[in-house]
Every structure is written in structure tokens, then in C-alpha cells.
C-alpha positions in Angstrom: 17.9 9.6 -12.3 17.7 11.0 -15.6 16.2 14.8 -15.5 13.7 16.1 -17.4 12.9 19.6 -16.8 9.3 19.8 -16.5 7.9 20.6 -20.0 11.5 20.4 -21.6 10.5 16.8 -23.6 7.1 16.8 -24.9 5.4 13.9 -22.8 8.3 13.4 -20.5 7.6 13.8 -16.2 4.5 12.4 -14.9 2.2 9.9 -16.9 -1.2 11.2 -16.9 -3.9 9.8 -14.5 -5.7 7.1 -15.7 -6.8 4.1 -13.0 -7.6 1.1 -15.5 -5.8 -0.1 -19.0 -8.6 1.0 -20.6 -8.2 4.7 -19.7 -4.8 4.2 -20.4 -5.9 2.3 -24.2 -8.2 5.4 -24.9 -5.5 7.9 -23.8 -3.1 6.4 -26.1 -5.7 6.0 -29.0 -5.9 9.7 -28.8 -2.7 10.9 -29.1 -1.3 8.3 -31.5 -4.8 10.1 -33.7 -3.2 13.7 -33.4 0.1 12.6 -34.3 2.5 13.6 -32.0 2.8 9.9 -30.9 3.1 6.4 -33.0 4.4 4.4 -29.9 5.4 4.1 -26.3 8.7 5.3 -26.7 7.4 8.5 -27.7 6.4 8.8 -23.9 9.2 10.3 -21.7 7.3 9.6 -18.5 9.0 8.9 -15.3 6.7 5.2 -15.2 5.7 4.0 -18.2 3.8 0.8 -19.0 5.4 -1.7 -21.5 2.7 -3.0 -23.1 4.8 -5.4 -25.4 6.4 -7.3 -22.1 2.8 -6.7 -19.7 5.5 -4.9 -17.3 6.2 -0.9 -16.6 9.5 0.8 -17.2 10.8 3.2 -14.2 13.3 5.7 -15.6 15.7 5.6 -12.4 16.9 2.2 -13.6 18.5 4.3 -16.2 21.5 5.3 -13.7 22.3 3.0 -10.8 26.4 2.4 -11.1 26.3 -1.7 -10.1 23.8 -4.3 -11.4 23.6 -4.9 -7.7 22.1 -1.9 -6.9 19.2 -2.2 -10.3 18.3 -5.2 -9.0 17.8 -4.0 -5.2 15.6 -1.1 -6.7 13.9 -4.0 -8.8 13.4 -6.0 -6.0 12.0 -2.4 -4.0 9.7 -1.9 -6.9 8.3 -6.0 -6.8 8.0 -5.6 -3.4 6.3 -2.3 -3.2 3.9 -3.6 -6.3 3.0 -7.1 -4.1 2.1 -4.3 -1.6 -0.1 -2.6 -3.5 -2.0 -5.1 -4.7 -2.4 -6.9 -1.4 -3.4 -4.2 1.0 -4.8 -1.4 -1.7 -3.1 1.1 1.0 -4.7 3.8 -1.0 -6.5 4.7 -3.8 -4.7 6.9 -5.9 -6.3 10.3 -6.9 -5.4 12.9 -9.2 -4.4 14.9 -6.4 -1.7 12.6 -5.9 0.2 14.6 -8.3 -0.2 18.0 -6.8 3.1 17.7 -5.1 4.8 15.4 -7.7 6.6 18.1 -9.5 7.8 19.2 -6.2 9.1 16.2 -4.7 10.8 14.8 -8.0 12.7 17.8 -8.1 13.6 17.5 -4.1 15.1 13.9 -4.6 16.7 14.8 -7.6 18.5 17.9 -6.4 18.7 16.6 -2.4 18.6 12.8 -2.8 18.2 11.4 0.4 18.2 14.4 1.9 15.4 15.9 0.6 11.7 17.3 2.2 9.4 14.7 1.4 5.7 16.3 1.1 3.0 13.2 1.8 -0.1 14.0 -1.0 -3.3 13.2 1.0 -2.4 15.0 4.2 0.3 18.0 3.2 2.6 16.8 5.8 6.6 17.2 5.4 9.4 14.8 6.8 12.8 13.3 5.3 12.6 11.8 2.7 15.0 8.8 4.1 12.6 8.5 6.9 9.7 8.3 4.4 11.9 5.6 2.6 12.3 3.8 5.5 9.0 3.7 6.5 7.6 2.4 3.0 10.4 -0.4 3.1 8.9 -1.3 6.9 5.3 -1.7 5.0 6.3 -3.9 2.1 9.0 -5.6 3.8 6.8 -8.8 4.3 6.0 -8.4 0.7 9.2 -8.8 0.0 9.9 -12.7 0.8 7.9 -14.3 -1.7 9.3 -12.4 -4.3 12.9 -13.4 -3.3 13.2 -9.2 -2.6 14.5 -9.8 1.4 18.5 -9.5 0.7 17.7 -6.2 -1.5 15.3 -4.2 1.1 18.3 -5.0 3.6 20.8 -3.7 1.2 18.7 -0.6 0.6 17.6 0.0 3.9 21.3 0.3 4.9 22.1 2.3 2.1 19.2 4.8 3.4 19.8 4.9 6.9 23.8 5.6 6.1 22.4 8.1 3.5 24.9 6.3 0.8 23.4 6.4 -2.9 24.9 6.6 -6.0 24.0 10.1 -6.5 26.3 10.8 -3.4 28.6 8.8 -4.6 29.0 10.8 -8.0 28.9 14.5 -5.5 31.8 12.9 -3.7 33.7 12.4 -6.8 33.0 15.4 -8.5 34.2 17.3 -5.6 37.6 15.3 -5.1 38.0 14.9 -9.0 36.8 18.4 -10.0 36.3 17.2 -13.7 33.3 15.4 -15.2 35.8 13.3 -17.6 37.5 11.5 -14.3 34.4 11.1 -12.5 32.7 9.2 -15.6 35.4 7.1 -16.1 35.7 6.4 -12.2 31.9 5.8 -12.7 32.6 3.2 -15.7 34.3 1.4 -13.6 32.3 0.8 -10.5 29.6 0.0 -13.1 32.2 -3.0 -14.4 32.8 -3.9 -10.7 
């Protein structure tokens, strides 16, 4: 995933909270009026909506190494959005965000690996079980979305603990230079 140190990007991290489009709209009206910002682009945020397309952008599709694996994290994020809109499993709260700093920076640094800190109740676990749990929830969702062959291949992937981000560890520790491992990189992206 591509790493913005809290507060290193103006407007990069977390978007702020805002429930409808019209928040959103009024948010955006006011900064574009101070201006520090003329369009979305100007927003580094972790999820951003697209306006111009009526979809959002997710900065981890920045990284994956195969097309296979976007789409399987496409196909997660469709699945996980049917989800939502279904079953409302929650209603998101500002408080939401009190750990978000927190566990961004455990999946970026631990990856699968990391503490996963659940926002309405405080409690801790893995954040492959929490992974795996999430993928049992939307897993119906997936189907009429044609998402079923990439929660399998993802669900594998987190119960073996294989990413890409371990993938590119693995390398840099064999490799022990940042020039092999892009180029080794490169090419799993070609295939």
C-alpha cells in the first residue's frame, strides 16, 4: 500500500466523516473556497470518491504485483460494498476512526500479521482472523457480483498468510538490494 505518514501530504490518510454526498458536496465546497484544493486529486485519502465515474478510488490498488490479485481485492471491495448496503451491519460513527491511525499503520508495517483493534468494542485479534471473518460475512454477497473465484483466492492467500507485501520482504531479504527486488517485482507484475 502506498504510505503516507500521517500529516506528511496535506489531505492524505483518512477522508473526513461525512454520512451523505451532501456533507461530502459541502465539505468540498469549502475547501476548494480556501484554496488549498481545485479538485479531487488534491485529496490523498486512503478512499476517495470519484465523482466523475459515480465510483471510489482505494489507494491499495496502487501496489498489488498481478492484475489477478487487483481484481480479487476489487472483487473483495464489490462484495464487501453489496454487504453493506444489504445488511447496514453498522452505522458508521466518527469514532470509527479513533483507532484508524493505529490499525493502518499495523497492516502496513505487520501485514497480515498485524493486531487488529475492532472500533465499537476496543477489542484486539489478528488481523488475518478479522480478514477471514469479514470474507465469511460478505461471502454470499459475493456471487451475484461474479466475486466467488476472488474471496477463494484471497481467503487462501490469508489463511497461508501469503501477500504481496511478504512477497516483496522475502525478496528483499534474499536479494538484499532494492534494484533486484523491483525488477524481480516488474516481472511478476508482467506475469
Amino acid at each position: 500500500m502506498f504510505l503516507d505518514a500521517p500529516g506528511a501530504k496535506p489531505l492524505s490518510g483518512r477522508a473526513p466523516f461525512v454520512l451523505t454526498w451532501d456533507e461530502f458536496g459541502q465539505y468540498f465546497e469549502k475547501m476548494t473556497r480556501t484554496g488549498v484544493v481545485k479538485s479531487m486529486k488534491d485529496f490523498y485519502w486512503d478512499i476517495r470518491p470519484k465523482p466523475e465515474y459515480g465510483t471510489i478510488e482505494i489507494r491499495v490498488f496502487d501496489t498489488p504485483l498481478t492484475v489477478e490479485r487487483a481484481a480479487a481485492l476489487t472483487g473483495f471491495v464489490q462484495s464487501l460494498a453489496a454487504w453493506f448496503l444489504a445488511q447496514q451491519p453498522f452505522m458508521p460513527s466518527e469514532d470509527d476512526y479513533l483507532v484508524y491511525i493505529y490499525n493502518r499503520f499495523q497492516a502496513c508495517r505487520f501485514g497480515l500479521d498485524a493486531v487488529y483493534v475492532d472500533p465499537a468494542t476496543g477489542g484486539h485479534m489478528p488481523l488475518r482472523e478479522h480478514i477471514l471473518q469479514i470474507l465469511d460475512h460478505i461471502a454470499r454477497h459475493a456471487g451475484s457480483h461474479g466475486a466467488s473465484g476472488a474471496l477463494h483466492v484471497l481467503r487462501g492467500e490469508t489463511a497461508a498468510g501469503q501477500n504481496d507485501a511478504r512477497w516483496l520482504r522475502e525478496r528483499q531479504r534474499e536479494e538484499q538490494l532494492l534494484a533486484e527486488v523491483s525488477r524481480q517485482a516488474a516481472l511478476r507484475f508482467r506475469g
